[in-house]
C-alpha positions in Angstrom: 88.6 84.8 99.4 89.8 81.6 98.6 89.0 78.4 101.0 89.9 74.6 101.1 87.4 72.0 101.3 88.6 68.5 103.2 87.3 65.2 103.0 87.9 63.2 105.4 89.2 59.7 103.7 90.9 57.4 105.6 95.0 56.6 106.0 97.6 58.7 104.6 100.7 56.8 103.0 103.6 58.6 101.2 106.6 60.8 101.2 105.9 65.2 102.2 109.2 67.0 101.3 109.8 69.3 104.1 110.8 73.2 103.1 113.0 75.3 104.6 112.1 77.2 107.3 110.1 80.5 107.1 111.1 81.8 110.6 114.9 81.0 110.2 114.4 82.7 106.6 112.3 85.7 107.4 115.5 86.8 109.8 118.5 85.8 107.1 117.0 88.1 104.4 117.5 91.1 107.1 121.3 90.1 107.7 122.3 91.6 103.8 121.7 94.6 105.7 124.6 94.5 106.8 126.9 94.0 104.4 127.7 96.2 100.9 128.2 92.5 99.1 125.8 89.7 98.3 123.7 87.6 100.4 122.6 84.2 98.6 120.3 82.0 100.3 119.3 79.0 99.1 116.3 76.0 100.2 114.2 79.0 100.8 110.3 78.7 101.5 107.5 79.9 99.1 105.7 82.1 100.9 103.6 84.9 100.7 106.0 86.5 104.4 109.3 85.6 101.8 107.4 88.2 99.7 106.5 90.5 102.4 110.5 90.7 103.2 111.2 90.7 100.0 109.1 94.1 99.2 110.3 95.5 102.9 114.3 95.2 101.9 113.4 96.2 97.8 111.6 99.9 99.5 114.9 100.4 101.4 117.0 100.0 98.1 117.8 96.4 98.6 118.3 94.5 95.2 116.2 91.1 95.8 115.8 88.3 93.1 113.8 85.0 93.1 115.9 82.0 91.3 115.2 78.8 90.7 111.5 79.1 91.3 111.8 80.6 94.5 114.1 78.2 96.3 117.2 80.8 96.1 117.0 84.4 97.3 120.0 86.0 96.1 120.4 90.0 97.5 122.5 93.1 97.7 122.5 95.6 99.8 125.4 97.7 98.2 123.0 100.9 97.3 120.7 101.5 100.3 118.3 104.7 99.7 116.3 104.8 103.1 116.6 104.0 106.8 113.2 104.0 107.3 110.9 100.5 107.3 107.1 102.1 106.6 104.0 100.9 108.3 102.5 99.5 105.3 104.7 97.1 104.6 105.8 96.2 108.6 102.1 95.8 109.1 101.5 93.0 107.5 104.5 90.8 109.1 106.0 90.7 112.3 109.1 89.8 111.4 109.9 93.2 109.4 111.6 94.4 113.0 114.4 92.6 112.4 115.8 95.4 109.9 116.3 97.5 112.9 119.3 95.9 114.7 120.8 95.7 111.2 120.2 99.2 109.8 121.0 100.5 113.3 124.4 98.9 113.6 125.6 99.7 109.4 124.4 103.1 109.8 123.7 104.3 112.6 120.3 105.1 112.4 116.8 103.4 112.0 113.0 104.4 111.6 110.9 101.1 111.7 107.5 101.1 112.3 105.5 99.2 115.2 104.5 95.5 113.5 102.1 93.6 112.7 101.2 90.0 112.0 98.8 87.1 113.1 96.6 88.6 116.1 98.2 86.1 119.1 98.8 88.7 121.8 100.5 91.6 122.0 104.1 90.3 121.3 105.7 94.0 122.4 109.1 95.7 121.1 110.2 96.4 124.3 113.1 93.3 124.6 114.6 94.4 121.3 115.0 98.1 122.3 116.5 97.5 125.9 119.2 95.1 123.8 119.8 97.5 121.3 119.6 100.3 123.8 122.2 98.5 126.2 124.9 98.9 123.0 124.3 102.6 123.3 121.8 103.2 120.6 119.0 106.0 121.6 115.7 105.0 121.0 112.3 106.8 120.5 108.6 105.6 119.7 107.0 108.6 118.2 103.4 108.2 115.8 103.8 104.8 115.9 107.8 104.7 114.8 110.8 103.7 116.9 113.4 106.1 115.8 116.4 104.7 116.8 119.9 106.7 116.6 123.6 105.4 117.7 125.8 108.3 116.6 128.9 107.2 117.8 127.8 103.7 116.8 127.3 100.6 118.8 129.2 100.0 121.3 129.7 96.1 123.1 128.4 95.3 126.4 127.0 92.7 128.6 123.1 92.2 128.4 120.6 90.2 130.1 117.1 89.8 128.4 114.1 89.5 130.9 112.6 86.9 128.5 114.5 84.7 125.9 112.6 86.2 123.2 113.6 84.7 119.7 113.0 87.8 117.4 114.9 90.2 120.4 117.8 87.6 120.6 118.1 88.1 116.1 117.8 91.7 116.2 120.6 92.0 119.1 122.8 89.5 117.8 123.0 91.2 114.3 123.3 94.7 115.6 126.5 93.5 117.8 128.0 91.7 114.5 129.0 95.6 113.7 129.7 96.9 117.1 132.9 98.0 118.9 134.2 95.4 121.1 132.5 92.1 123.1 129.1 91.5 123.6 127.3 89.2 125.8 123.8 88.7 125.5 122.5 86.4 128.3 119.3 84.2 128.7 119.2 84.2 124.7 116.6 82.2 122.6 118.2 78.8 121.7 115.8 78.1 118.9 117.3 76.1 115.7 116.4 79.4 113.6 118.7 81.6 115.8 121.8 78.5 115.7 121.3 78.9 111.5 121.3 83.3 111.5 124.8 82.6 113.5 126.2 80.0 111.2 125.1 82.4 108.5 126.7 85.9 109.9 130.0 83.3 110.6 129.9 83.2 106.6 129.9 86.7 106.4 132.7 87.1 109.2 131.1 87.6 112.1 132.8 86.5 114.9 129.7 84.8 117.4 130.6 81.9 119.8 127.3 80.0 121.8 125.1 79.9 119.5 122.2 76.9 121.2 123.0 78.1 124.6 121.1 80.4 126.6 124.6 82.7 126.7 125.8 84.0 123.0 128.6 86.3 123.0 130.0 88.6 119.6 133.1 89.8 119.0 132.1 93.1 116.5 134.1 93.6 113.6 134.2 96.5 111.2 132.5 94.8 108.3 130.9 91.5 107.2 131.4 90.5 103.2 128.8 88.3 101.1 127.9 84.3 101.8 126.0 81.9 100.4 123.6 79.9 103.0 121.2 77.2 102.6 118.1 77.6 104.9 117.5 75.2 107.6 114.6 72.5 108.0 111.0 74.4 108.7 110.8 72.6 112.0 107.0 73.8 112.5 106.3 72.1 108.8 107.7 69.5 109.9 105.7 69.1 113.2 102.7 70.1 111.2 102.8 67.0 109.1 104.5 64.4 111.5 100.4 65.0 112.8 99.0 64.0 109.9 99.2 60.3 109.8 98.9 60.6 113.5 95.6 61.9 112.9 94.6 60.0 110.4 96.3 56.6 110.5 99.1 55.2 107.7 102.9 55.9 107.8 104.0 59.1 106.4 107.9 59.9 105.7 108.9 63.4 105.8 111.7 64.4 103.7 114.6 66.6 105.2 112.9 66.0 108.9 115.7 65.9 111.5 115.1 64.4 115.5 117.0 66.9 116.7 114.8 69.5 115.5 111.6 68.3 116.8 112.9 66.4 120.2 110.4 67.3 122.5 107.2 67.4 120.2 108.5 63.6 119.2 108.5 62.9 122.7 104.6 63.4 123.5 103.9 62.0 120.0 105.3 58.7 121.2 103.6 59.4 125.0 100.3 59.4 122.6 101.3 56.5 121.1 102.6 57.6 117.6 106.3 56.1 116.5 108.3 58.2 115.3 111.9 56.9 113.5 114.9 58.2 111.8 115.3 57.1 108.0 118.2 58.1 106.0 116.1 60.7 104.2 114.1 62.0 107.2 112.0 60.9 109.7 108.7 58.3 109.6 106.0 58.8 111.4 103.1 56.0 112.1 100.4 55.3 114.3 101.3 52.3 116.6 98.4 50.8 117.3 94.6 52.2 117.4 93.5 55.3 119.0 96.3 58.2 120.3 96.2 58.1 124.0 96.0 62.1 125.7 99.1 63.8 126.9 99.4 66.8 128.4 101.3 69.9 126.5 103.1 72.9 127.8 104.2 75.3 125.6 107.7 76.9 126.4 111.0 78.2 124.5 113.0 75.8 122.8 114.1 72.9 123.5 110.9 72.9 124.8 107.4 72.3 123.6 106.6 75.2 120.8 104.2 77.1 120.6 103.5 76.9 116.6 102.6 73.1 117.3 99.9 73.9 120.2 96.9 74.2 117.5 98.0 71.2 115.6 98.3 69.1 118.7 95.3 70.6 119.7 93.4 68.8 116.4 95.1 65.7 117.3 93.8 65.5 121.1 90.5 66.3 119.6 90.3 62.4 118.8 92.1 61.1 121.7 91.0 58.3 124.2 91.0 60.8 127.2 91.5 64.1 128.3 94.6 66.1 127.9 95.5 69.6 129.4 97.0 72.3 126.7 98.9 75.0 128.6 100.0 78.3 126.7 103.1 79.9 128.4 104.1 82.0 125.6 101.4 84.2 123.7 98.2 85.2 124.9 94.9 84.7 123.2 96.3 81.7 121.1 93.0 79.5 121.9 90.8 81.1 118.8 90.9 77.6 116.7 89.6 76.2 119.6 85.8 77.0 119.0 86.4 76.0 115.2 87.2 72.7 116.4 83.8 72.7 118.6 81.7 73.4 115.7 83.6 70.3 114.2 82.0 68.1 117.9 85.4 68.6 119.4 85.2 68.9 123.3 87.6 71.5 124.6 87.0 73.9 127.7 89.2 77.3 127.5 90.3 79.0 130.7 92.6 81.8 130.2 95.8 80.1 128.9 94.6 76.3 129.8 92.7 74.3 127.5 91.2 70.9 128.4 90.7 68.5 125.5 88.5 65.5 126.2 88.6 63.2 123.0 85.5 62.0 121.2 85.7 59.4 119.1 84.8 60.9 116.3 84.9 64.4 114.4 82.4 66.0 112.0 82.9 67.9 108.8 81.6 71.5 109.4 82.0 74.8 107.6 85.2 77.0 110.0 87.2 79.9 109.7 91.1 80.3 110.0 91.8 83.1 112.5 95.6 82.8 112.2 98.7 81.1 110.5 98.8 77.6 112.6 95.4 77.7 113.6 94.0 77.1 109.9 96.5 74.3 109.2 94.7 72.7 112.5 91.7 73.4 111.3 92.9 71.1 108.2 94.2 68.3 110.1 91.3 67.9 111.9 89.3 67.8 108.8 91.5 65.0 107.4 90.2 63.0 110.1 86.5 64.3 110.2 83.5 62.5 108.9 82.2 64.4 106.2 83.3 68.0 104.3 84.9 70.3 106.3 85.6 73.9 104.6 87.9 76.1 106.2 87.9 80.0 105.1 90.2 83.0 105.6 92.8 80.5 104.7 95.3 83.7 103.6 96.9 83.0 106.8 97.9 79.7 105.4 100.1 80.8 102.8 102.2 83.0 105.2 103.6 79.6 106.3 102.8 76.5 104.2 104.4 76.3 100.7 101.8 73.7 98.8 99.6 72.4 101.1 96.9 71.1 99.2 100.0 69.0 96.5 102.1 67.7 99.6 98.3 66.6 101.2 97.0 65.1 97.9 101.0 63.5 97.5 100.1 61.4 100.4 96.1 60.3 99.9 94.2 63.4 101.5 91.4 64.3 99.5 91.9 67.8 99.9 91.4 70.9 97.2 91.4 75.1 97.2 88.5 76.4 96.3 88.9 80.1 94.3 87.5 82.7 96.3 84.7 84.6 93.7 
C-alpha cells in the first residue's frame, strides 16, 4: 500500500485551489435517477468515491462519462436494467444509499444493500426508511437488503425526522421530487450540500421551497427532465487547508473558499488566533501572531461545528498554548487518530466522546497509520508541523476525499511526497 512521508519544513505561502465538494457530489450523481434525460455536472472532485458512484449507477444501466479530466460528469439514466444496488459495490461507500429514494420514487421499487464506508460508528438506515416509509413505500431488510416497494407510488405527507440526518434528508427529498402531492419534511439537515441537491432538482423541475432551513417542503411532479449543474465548494477541503498555515505558520489563500461556508469553523480559528479574510478569489488564512491559543470544539449539524473538521482541529490543538476540550456529538468512535497523534508526543486524553488536548510545544516525526478518511489528512497536518519524518500509511482513505494532496501541499512549500506501496 502506498504511504506519504512529511517533512516538517517551516511556513507555508501560496495559493490551494479548492475542488468541489465530494459529499454534495456523491448525492447529485444519484438524482439522474430520476430522470429519463441527462444529468451534467460540472466542478466535480477526483476521487476514488466519484468512481465508486460512478461503477454503482453504470451496474444499474446508468450511462456515466468522465470529461474534461474528470471535472464534468455527464449521465443518463434513460435505459435502466436493474433496481437492485449490490453489496459489493454499496460496501465500499456510504453514500451508495442514496439510489434508494430515487429508484423508489421512478419505479417503484428498490433493492439496496446495507452500506459501508469509513468505520465511525454505526451511522444506521433507520431515518431514511421511516422518511421514505411515511410516503407509503413498504420496506423490508432481508440478508442484509432493504427491499423497498411503493406500488401505488409515493404518496406526499408531512414527516418529522428524529435526527436532522444529512444523507436521510437527500434520500427523502429526492424520493418526494416524484411523489403525488405536498410534502413536508421537518427538522431537515441544512448542510450547504443538501441547499446545492435542491438547486440542482429545481433545474430538473422539481418544485422544493426551504432549502437551509430546518423545514423543506416538495411539491411532487410527474417527471423531472435533464440539467446541467456545477458542484459546490468542498467545504471540508476547504477547512482542511485553512489548517494548514495555521499549523504551520505563513499566509495561505484558498481558491473558491466562501465564509459562508465555513462560518463557524472560521469562528474558533480566529478564537485561536488565526485570521481569516475574504479575497476576491477566496479566502486567506494567516497566523496572527505566535502560538494558536486552545479553544474548545463541539461537533454538531450545520451551521454548526462539523464533524469532518474535528480530526484536523484535533492536529492543530496538538501545538496549542493550553488545553482545549474536543466534544463528538455526532458519530461514535471518531477518536482513532487520536493515539496516531500520541505516537507523534501529542497529549490528548479520550473519554468516550470527549477529548482533552493539552498543547506541547512541539511535535515529533513518527511512523502512523490512517484509520479513516479525515483522520489521515490530520495525521498529515500534524506532520507538516512535526520535527522530523513523519510517514503516515493506509493512506487509501485519503483519496476517497482529497483530489491532489501531495501537488496542492508541495504548491504551497510542504515538503511532502507518496511513497509507492511495493
Amino acid at each position: 500500500m502506498d504511504s506519504i512521508l512529511v517533512t516538517g519544513n517551516g511556513p507555508l505561502n501560496g495559493q490551494i485551489p479548492i475542488a468541489g465538494a465530494k459529499n454534495a457530489c456523491l448525492t447529485l450523481m444519484p438524482a439522474t435517477l430520476l430522470s429519463e434525460e441527462p444529468l451534467t455536472l460540472t466542478n466535480a472532485p477526483r476521487l476514488s468515491d466519484i468512481k465508486t458512484m460512478t461503477a454503482l449507477l453504470q451496474s444499474l444501466g446508468a450511462e456515466v462519462s468522465s470529461l474534461q479530466d474528470g471535472q464534468v460528469i455527464a449521465m443518463s439514466s434513460h435505459n435502466l436494467t436493474s433496481q437492485t444496488a449490490d453489496y459489493d459495490i454499496v460496501r465500499k461507500m456510504r453514500a451508495s444509499n442514496l439510489v434508494l429514494g430515487p429508484l423508489l420514487a421512478r419505479f417503484g421499487q428498490a433493492v439496496v444493500s446495507l452500506p459501508g464506508g469509513c468505520a465511525i460508528g454505526a451511522r444506521p438506515m433507520d431515518l431514511h426508511v421511516e422518511g421514505l416509509e411515511a410516503l407509503g413505500a413498504e420496506i423490508e431488510l432481508k440478508d442484509g437488503y432493504l427491499h423497498a416497494h411503493a406500488p401505488g407510488g409515493l404518496k406526499g405527507a408531512v414527516h418529522e425526522m428524529r435526527f436532522a440526518s444529512v444523507g436521510a434528508t437527500e434520500n427523502i427529498v429526492m424520493a418526494a421530487t416524484l411523489a403525488k402531492g405536498t410534502t413536508v419534511l421537518k427538522n431537515a439537515a441544512r448542510e450547504p450540500e443538501i441547499v446545492d441537491l435542491v438547486e440542482c432538482l429545481r433545474k430538473m423541475g422539481a418544485q422544493i421551497s426551504g432549502e437551509g432551513t430546518s423545514t423543506i417542503e416538495i411539491q411532487g411532479v410527474d417527471r423531472l427532465h435533464g440539467a446541467t449543474h456545477q458542484v459546490v465548494t468542498d467545504r471540508i477541503e476547504l477547512g482542511t487547508y485553512m489548517l494548514a498555515p495555521a499549523i504551520c505558520g505563513g499566509e495561505v489563500e484558498l481558491l473558491g473558499g466562501r465564509m459562508s461556508l465555513v462560518d463557524s469553523f472560521a469562528a474558533k480559528l480566529d478564537a485561536a488566533g488565526v485570521s481569516v479574510t475574504e479575497t476576491q478569489a477566496g479566502l486567506k488564512v494567516a497566523r496572527k501572531n505566535g502560538r494558536v491559543a486552545a479553544v474548545d470544539v463541539v461537533t454538531e449539524p450545520f451551521p454548526g461545528f462539523p464533524t469532518d473538521l474535528q480530526a484536523q482541529m484535533m492536529a492543530l490543538m496538538c501545538t496549542a498554548e493550553g488545553t482545549s476540550v474536543l466534544e463528538e456529538r455526532i458519530f461514535e468512535n471518531r477518536f482513532m487518530h487520536a493515539p496516531e497523534l500520541v505516537r507523534m508526543g501529542a497529549n490528548i486524553e479520550v473519554h468516550g466522546g470527549t477529548a482533552t488536548v493539552t498543547g506541547v510545544e512541539q511535535l515529533k516525526g513518527a511512523p502512523v497509520m490512517a484509520t479513516d478518511l479525515r483522520a489521515s489528512v490530520s495525521l498529515i497536518l500534524a506532520g507538516l508541523a512535526a520535527e522530523g519524518e513523519t510517514t503516515v500509511s493506509r493512506v487509501y482513505h485519503l483519496d476517497r476525499g482529497y483530489e491532489q494532496v501531495v501537488r496542492k501541499l508541495e504548491g504551497v512549500g510542504a515538503k511532502i511526497e507518496r511513497i509507492k506501496g511495493q
